[in-house]
N, C-alpha and C positions, 0 to 999 in steps of 0.2 A: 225608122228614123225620120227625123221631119226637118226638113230647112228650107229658111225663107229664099225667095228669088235671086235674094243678092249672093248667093252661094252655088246657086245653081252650076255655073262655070266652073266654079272649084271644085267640088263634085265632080264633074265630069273630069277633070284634071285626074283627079287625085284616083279615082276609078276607072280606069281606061277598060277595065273588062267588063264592068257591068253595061247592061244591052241596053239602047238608049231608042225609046218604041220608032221603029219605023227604019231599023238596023237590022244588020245581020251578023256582030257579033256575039259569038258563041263563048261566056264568060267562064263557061265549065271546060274548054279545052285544054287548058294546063294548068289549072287551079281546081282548089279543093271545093272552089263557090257554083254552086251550081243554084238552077233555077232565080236567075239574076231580072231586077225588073228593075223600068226607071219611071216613074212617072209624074211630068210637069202636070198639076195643077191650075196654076195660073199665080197661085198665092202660096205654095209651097212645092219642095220634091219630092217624091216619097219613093224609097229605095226598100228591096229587098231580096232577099235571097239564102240559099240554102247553105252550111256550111259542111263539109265532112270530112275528120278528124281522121290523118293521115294512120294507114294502118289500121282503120274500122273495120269492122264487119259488117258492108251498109249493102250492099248484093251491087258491085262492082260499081262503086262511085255515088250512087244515089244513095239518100237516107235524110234522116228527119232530125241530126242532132246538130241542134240548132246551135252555135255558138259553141260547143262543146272545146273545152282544154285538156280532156280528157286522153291519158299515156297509151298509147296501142296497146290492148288484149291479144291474148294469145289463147285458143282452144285446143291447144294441143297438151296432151297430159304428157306425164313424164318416161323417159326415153326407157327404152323396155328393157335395159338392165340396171332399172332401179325401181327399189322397194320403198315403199312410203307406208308409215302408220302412223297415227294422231299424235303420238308422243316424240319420239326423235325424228319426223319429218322423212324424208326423202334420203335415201343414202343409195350409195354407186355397189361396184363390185370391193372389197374389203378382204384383205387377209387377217383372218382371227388368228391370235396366237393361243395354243390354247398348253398347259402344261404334259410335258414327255412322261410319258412311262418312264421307272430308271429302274433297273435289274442291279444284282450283286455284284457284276462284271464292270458295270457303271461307275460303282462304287469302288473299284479295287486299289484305288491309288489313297482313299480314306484310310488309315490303318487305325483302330482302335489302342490302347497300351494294354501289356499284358496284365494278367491279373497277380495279386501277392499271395503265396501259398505257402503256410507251412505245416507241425504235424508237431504231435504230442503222446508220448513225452519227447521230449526234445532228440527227433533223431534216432528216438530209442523203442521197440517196441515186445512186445512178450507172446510168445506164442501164445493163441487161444484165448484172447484176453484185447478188449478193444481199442486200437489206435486212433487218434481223433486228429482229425484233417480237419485246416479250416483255410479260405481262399476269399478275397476281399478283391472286388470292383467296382466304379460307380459310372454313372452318366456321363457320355464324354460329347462334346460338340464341336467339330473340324472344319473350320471355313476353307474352302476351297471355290476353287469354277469349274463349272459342269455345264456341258452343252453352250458355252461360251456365253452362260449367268453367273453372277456369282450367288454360292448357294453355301447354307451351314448345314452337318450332315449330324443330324442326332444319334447315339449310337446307347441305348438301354439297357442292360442287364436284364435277358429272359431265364437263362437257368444254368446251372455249373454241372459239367460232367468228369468228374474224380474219375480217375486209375490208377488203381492202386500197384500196380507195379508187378501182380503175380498173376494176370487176365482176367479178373476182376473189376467192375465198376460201379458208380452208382449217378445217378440225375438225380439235383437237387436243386430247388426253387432258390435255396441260397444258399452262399458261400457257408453256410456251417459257423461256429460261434467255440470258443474256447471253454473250457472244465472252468476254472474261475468265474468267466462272465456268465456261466450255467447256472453258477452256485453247485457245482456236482466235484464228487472226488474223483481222484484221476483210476483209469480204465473202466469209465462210464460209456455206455454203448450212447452215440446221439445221433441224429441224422445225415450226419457225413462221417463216421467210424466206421472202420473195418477192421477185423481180427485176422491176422494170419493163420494161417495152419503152417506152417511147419520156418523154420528157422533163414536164416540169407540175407540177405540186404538187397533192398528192391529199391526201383529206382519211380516214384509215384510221379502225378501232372493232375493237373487239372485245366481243363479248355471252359470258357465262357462264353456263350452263344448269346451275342446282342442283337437285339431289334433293333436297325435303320427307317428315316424318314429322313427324304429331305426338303430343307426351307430354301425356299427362295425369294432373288430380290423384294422379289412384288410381292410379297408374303404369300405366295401359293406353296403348299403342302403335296407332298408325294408319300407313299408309303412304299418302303421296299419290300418285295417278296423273298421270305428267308430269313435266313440270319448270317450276320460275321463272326468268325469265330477267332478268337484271341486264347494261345494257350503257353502257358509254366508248364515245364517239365523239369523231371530232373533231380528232384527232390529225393535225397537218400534217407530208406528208414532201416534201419538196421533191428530184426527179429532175434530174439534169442531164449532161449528159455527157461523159467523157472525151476528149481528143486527145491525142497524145502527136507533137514534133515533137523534129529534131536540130537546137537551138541553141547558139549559142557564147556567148550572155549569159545570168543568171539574170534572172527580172522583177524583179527589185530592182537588179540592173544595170542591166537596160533593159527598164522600166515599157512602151514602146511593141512589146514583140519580142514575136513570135508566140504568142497563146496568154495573155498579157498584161494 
């Protein structure tokens, strides 16, 4: 910086730390200005000196940035429990939530509806000769909370197990379908029929083993291990049996003729 004579005094005013030659003020003693110089000319002042940027890294007060407005640096990396990668930056310690296993037992308060079961002919069935069972369920979905989410609990039709009422049974991929919607005549053997052997009235069921998953809030997905099982019981089929004779009256002719 350069100023003529007539400023000289104000200068020295206005910089009381800067060393003025043939002094012994020390202008780095509580300031950031170090290596401070004053020097009259005759015809001008010429002033100068070092500055360093509070909070530098200049090797304890000294250093060459000169004028510098520059924010205090810091070399210290990040605190050792945090992880940093190029993408999400720097993150601390974190609890992930991550989704629960859920078992059968989880699920016990989910009830699925039972399934519709009934049998053909109607109630009625012949010895040795096949009765057809047919049992209807479909896709159920149960909103509740679990584990204090609120969650919908899917429930699927994986397969139907018929009993037939005499310790007999069978597992079927599905409910079985009626003689009409077959297109077939009645005591047609089908995938869910069963012929008795000998006469009684039995009392048949059918249980429906659904596959569970469940949805949650956040759209996270579980699968449960197992099945829930939903069963109709109860169902009466009443067995009896066929004779076949050669008469010459109908039982409406003659109410007393064989078979009558």
């Amino acid at each position: 910086m350069r100023w003529v004579n007539a400023v000289t005094l104000i200068l020295v005013l206005l910089f009381p730390f800067l060393a003025v030659p043939g002094t012994t003020t020390d202008c780095g003693a509580q300031s950031a200005w170090t290596h401070c110089t004053v020097e009259n000319t005759g015809s001008s002042v010429e002033i100068g000196a070092d500055y360093t940027a509070p909070g530098g890294n200049n090797g304890g007060g000294g250093g060459n940035d000169r004028g510098s407005d520059r924010e205090p640096q810091s070399d210290a990396g990040p605190a050792p429990d945090e992880q940093c990668n190029p993408v999400v930056g720097c993150r601390g310690n974190y609890r992930v939530w991550t989704i629960p296993e859920v078992t059968l037992a989880d699920i016990a308060s989910f009830t699925p509806a039972r399934p519709s079961f009934t049998g053909e002919p109607d109630g009625v069935a012949v010895v040795g000769m096949p009765a057809n069972f047919v049992a209807a369920a479909t896709e159920q979905h149960i909103a509740g909370e679990l584990f204090g989410y609120a969650v919908v609990v899917h429930f699927t039709p994986a397969s139907y197990v018929f009993r037939y009422g005499d310790g007999s049974s069978r597992t079927s991929p599905t409910g079985g379908a009626s003689w009409p919607s077959l297109g077939q005549a009645q005591f047609t053997a089908t995938p869910t029929s069963h012929a008795y052997a000998a006469r009684g009235t039995y009392r048949a069921s059918v249980t429906v083993r659904y596959s569970a998953w469940v949805e949650f809030d956040t759209g996270a997905r579980r699968d449960v291990p197992g099945f829930v099982e939903a069963t109709t019981e109860g169902y009466g089929m009443r067995v009896v049996e066929v004779h076949t004779a050669l008469v010459d009256r109908t039982c409406l002719e003659d109410p007393t003729g064989p078979g009558c």
